[in-house]
C-alpha positions in Angstrom: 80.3 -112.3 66.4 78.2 -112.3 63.4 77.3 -108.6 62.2 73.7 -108.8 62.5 72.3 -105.1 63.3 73.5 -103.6 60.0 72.1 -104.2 57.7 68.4 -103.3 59.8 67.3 -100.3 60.1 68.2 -98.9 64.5 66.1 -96.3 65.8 67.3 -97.7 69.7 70.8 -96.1 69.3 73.8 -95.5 67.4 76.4 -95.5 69.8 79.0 -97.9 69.0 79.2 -99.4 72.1 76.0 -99.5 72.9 75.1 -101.0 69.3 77.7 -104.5 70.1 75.1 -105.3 73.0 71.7 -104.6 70.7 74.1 -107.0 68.2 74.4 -109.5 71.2 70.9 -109.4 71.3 70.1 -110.7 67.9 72.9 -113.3 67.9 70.8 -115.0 71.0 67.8 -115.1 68.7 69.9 -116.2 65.6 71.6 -119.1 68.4 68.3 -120.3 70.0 66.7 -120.5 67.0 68.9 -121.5 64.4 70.3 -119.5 61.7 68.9 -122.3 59.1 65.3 -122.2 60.9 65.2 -118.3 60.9 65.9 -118.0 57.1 63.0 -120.5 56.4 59.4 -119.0 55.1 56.8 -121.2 57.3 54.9 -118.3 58.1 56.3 -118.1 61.7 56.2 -114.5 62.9 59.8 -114.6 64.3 60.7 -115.8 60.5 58.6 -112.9 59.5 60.8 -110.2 61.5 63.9 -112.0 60.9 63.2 -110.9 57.1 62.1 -107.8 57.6 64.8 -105.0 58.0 62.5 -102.1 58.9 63.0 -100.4 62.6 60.1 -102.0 64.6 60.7 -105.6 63.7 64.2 -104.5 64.6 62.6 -103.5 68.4 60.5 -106.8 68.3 63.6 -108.8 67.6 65.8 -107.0 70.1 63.1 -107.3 72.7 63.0 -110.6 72.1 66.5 -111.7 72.2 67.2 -109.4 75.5 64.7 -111.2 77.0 65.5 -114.7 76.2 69.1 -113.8 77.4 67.6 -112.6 80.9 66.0 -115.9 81.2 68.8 -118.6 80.0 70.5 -117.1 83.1 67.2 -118.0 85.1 66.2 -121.1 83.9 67.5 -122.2 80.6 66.1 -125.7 80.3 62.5 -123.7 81.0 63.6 -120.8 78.4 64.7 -123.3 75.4 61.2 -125.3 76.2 59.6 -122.1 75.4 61.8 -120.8 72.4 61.4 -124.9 71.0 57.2 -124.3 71.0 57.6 -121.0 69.5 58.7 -122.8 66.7 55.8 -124.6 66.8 53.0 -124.4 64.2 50.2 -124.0 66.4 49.3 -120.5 66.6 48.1 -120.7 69.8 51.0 -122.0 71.5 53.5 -120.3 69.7 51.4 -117.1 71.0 51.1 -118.2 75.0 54.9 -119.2 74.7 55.7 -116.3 73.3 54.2 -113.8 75.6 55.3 -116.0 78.6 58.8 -115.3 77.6 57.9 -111.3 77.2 55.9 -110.9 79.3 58.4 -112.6 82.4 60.9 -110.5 81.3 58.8 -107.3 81.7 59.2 -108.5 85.8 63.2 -108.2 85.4 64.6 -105.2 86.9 65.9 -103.3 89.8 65.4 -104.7 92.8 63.5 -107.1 91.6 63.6 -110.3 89.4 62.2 -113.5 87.9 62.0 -117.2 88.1 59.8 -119.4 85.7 58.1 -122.1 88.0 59.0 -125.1 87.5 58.1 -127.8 84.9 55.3 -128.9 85.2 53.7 -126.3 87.9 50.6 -125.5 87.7 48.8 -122.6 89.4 51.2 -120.1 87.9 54.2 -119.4 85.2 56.7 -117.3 87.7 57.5 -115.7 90.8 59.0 -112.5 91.2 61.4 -112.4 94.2 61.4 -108.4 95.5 64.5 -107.2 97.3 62.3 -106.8 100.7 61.8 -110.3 101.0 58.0 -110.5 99.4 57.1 -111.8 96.1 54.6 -112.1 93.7 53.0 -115.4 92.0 52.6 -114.6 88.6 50.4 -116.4 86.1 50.2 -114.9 82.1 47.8 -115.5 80.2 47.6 -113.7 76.4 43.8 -112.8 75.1 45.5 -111.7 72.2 43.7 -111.2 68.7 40.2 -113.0 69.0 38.6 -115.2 66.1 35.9 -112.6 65.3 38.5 -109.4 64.8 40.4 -112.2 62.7 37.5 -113.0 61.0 36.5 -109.0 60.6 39.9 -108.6 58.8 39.9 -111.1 56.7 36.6 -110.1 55.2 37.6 -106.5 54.9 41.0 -107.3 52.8 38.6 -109.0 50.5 36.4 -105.5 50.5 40.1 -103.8 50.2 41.1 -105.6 47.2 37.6 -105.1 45.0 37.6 -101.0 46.1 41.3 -101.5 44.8 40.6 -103.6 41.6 37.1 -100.7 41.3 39.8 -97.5 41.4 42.1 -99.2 39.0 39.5 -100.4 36.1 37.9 -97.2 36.2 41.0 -95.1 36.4 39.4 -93.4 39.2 42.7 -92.2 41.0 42.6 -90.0 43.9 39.9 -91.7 46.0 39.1 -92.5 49.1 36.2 -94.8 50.3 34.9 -94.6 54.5 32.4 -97.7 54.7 31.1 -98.6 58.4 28.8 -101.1 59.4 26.0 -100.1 61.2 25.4 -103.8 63.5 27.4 -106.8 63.2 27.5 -108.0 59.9 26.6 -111.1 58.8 28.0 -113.1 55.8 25.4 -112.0 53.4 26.0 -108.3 54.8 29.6 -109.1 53.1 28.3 -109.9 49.8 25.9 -107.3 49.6 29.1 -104.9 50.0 31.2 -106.6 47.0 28.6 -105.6 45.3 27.8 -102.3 46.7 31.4 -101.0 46.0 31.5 -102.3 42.4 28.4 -100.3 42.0 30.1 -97.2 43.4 32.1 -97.0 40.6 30.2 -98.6 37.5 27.9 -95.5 38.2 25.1 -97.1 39.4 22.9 -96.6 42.7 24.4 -98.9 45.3 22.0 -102.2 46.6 20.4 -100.8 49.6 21.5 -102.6 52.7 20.8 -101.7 56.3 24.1 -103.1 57.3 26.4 -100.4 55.6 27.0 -97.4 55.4 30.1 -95.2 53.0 31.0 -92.4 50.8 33.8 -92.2 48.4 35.3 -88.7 48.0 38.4 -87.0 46.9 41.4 -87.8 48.8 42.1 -84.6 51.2 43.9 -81.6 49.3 46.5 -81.0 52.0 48.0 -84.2 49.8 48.0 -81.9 46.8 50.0 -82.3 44.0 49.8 -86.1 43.8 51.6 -87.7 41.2 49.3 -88.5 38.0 51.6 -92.1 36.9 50.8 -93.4 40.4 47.3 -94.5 42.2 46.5 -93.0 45.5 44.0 -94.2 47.5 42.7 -94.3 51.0 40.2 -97.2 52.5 38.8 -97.3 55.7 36.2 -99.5 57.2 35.1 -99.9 60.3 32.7 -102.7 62.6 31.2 -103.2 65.9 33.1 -105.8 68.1 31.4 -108.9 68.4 29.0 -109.5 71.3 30.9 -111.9 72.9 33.8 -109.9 73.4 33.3 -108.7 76.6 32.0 -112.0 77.9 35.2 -114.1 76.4 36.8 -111.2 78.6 35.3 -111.8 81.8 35.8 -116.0 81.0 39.5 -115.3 80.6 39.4 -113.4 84.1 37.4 -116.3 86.0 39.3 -118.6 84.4 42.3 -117.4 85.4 41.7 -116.3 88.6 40.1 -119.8 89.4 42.8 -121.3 88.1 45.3 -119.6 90.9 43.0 -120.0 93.5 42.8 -123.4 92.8 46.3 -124.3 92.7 47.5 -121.3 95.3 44.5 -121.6 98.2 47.1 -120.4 100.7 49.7 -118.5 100.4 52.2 -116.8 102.7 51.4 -113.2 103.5 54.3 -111.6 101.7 53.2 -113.4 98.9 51.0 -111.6 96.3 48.8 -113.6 94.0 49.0 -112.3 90.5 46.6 -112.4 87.1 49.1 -111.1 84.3 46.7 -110.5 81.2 47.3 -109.2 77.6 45.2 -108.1 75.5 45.0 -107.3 71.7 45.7 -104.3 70.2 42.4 -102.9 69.5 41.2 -104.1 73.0 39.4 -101.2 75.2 41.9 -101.1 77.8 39.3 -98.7 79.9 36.6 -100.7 79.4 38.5 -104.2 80.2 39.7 -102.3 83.3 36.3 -101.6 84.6 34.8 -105.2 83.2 37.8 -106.6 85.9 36.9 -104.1 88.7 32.8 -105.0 88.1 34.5 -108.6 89.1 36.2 -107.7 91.9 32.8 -106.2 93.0 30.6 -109.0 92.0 33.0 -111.7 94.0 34.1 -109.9 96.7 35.2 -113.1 98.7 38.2 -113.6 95.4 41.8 -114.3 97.4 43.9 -113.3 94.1 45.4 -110.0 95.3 46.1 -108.2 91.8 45.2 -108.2 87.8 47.3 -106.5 85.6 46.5 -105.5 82.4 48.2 -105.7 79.4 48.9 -104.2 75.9 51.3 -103.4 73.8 50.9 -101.4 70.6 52.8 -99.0 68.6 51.2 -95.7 69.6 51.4 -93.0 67.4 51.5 -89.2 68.5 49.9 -87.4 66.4 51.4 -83.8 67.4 55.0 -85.3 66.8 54.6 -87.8 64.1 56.5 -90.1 66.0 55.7 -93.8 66.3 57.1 -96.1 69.2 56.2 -99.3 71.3 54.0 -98.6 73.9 53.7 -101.1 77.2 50.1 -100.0 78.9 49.3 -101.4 82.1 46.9 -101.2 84.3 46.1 -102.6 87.9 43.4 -103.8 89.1 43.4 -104.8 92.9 41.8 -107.2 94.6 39.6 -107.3 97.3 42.9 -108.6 99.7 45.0 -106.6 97.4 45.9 -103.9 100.2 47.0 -106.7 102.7 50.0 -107.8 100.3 50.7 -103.9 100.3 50.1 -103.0 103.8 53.0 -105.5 105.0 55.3 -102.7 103.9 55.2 -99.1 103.5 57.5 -99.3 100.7 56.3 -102.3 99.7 56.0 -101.9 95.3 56.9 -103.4 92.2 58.1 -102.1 89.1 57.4 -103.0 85.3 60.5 -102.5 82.6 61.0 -102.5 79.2 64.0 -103.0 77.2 62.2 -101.2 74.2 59.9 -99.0 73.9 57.8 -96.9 76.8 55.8 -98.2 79.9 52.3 -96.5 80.3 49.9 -96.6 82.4 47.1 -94.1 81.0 45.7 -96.4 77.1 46.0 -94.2 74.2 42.7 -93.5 72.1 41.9 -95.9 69.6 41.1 -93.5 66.4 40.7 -93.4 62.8 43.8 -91.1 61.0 44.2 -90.8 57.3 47.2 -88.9 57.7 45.4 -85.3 58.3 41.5 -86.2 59.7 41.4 -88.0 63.1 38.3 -90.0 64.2 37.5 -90.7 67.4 36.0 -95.0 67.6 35.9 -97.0 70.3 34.2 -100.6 70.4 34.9 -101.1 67.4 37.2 -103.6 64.8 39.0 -100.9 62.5 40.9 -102.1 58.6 43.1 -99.0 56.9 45.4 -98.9 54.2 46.1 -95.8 52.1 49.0 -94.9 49.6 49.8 -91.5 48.7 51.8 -90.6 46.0 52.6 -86.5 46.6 54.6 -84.8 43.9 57.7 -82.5 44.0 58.8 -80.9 40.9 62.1 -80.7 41.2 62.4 -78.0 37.9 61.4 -75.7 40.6 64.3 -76.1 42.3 65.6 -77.8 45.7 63.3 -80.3 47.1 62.1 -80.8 50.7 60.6 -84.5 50.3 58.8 -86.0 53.0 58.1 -89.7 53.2 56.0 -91.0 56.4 53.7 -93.7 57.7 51.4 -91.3 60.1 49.2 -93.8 61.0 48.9 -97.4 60.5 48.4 -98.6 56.9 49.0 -95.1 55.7 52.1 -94.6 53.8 53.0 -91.3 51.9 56.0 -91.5 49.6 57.4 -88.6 47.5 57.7 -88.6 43.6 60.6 -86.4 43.0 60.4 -86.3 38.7 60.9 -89.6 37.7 62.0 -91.1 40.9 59.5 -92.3 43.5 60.4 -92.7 47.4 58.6 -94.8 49.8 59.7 -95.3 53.7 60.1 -99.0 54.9 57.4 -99.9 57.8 55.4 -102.8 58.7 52.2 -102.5 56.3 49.9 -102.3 60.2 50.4 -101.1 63.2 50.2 -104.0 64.9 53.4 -106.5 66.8 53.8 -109.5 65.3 54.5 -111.4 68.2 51.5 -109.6 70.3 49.0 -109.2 67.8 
């Protein structure tokens, strides 16, 4: 067996043992999707972690391949179908295929396991078959990243890159620059900005705009010393999710919901009718939750017994410094919910991850430049920040820290002439569940 764990960074384990089965792990993904493909640059995100060395594209990987190895043994004509469209370019195939196969998987367990339905099925993607005889119908659906946040991002790399080009031309090092928007902005709102931050620093009063509001101030002295041959920076900017956020939302909930209704009128009454949603990583979770429970109220006469909720983001606690995956899920019964559960009084399912934790409380979606936390919620978020801290090492041994204490925000250590940076994805977010 090819050696492919390695040369990638492991955070799982370093057992020997127990590293030949994460190793069998990656050889599935290396075998179902070709050694040849996986080396290729198209862009694909499994290409993307296949490149990339650093510990959480290791976890993606290995999530991946363990999962793909529970289902051969399912179903592998249904599990090479969905490896063979993850290859595809369409990104929104690739993603529902993707997730389909994660998000199955997550059903594997104790007492409990999975079968993708079969081809051409419609209604649902699997049933889970539960040791007391009952089961649950299981259709996933991924709300993953939506075209506005997509569309937020892209405009605030462009707002990145002048603030970046600004601190360079004017030698300005040590910076950083908070800009939020104050209603949804519209494309002129954006060019209005370009030319607010070029003002910043050509020492002129910025345009005034409605839209915006920032500050550019000194980078916080807990950095102190920073090196003087490198540029640190921080940039944050922040802007109100789009209208229609919550009502694509609640589409995505009647949609899928009608769909199993429609194609499951009748079911047995061991049987238990499930909605299995994700959602992005800056999604509410809290407020999605209540949005699906304002359903449930609003159509009280809905068979589908159960909606989960799902997201999957690496959570970072901030009292540790310690960054891992983080599976959150919440249910949301049904109306007829309590039926399914009142045929046995130890009648329950489980949720399991090969990687990472399961959780069913979200975490809070904040703003953290490495020492100053900011509470947001509801809105799109864009960070990146590079500290350069300095060590003299003339003053004798050096305790150098490197970290990534939030996402986009990297400090690396200068120790004389030598500079140290930690490898990490450059966000927080999955590339397979963005």
């Amino acid at each position: 067996m090819p050696d492919y764990l390695s040369a990638r960074q492991n955070a799982v384990t370093q057992d020997p043992v127990e590293k030949i089965e994460l190793n069998s792990y990656l050889e599935t993904v290396a075998d179902e999707f070709g050694s040849d493909w996986l080396e290729r640059s198209d862009g694909n995100p499994v290409q993307q972690l296949w490149e990339l060395k650093h510990a959480q594209a290791t976890n993606e990987l290995l999530t991946l391949g363990q999962a793909i190895r529970n289902l051969l043994q399912a179903d592998p004509a249904w599990t090479r179908r969905q490896v063979s469209e993850m290859k595809s370019g369409d990104v929104g195939q690739r993603a529902g295929k993707t997730f389909e196969i994660l998000g199955s998987n997550l059903f594997n367990g104790p007492g409990q396991r999975i079968v993708p339905a079969p081809e051409g099925q419609a209604g649902y993607d699997g049933t889970v078959f539960l040791d007391d005889g009952s089961s649950l119908l299981v259709s996933i659906k991924n709300h993953g990243i939506t075209s506005h946040e997509t569309e937020f991002l892209g405009k605030a790399e462009g707002i990145y890159r002048e603030f970046l080009e600004c601190v360079r031309r004017s030698g300005a090092n040590a910076r950083k620059m908070f800009i939020e928007a104050l209603r949804r902005p519209t494309s002129g709102d954006w060019l209005t900005l370009h030319r607010q931050v070029q003002d910043m620093f050509s020492g002129e009063s910025p345009e005034e705009s409605d839209a915006w509001q920032g500050r550019v101030e000194p980078l916080p002295a807990e950095w102190s010393p920073l090196s003087s041959r490198h540029l640190s920076y921080g940039f944050m900017l922040l802007a109100p999710f789009h209208q229609n956020e919550q009502k694509n939302f609640e589409e995505n909930i009647r949609k899928g919901i009608a769909n199993l209704e429609k194609h499951c009128p009748v079911v047995g009454q061991d049987v238990c009718r499930t909605l299995f949603l994700r959602l992005s990583a800056t999604a509410s979770m809290s407020h999605c939750a209540k949005w699906a429970t304002d359903y449930f109220a609003q159509y009280p006469e809905t068979t589908v017994e159960l909606v989960i909720l799902y997201q999957a983001v690496p959570a970072v606690d901030l009292t540790k410094q310690t960054t891992a995956i983080t599976h959150f899920m919440i249910p949301v019964q049904g109306p007829n919910f309590h039926h399914w559960k009142g045929g046995g009084s130890s009648r329950n399912f489980t949720m399991h991850s090969f990687v990472g934790t399961i959780q069913s409380k979200p975490t809070k979606l904040v703003l953290h430049d490495g020492v100053r936390t900011i509470p947001i919620d509801g809105s799109y978020m864009f960070q990146k920040s590079e500290i350069f801290r300095y060590y003299d090492p003339s003053k004798g041994p050096v305790n150098a820290v490197v970290s990534n204490p939030a996402s986009g925000v990297f400090v690396n250590a200068v120790i004389g002439d030598m500079a140290l940076a930690m490898r990490a994805p450059e966000t927080s977010r999955l590339l397979l569940l963005p």
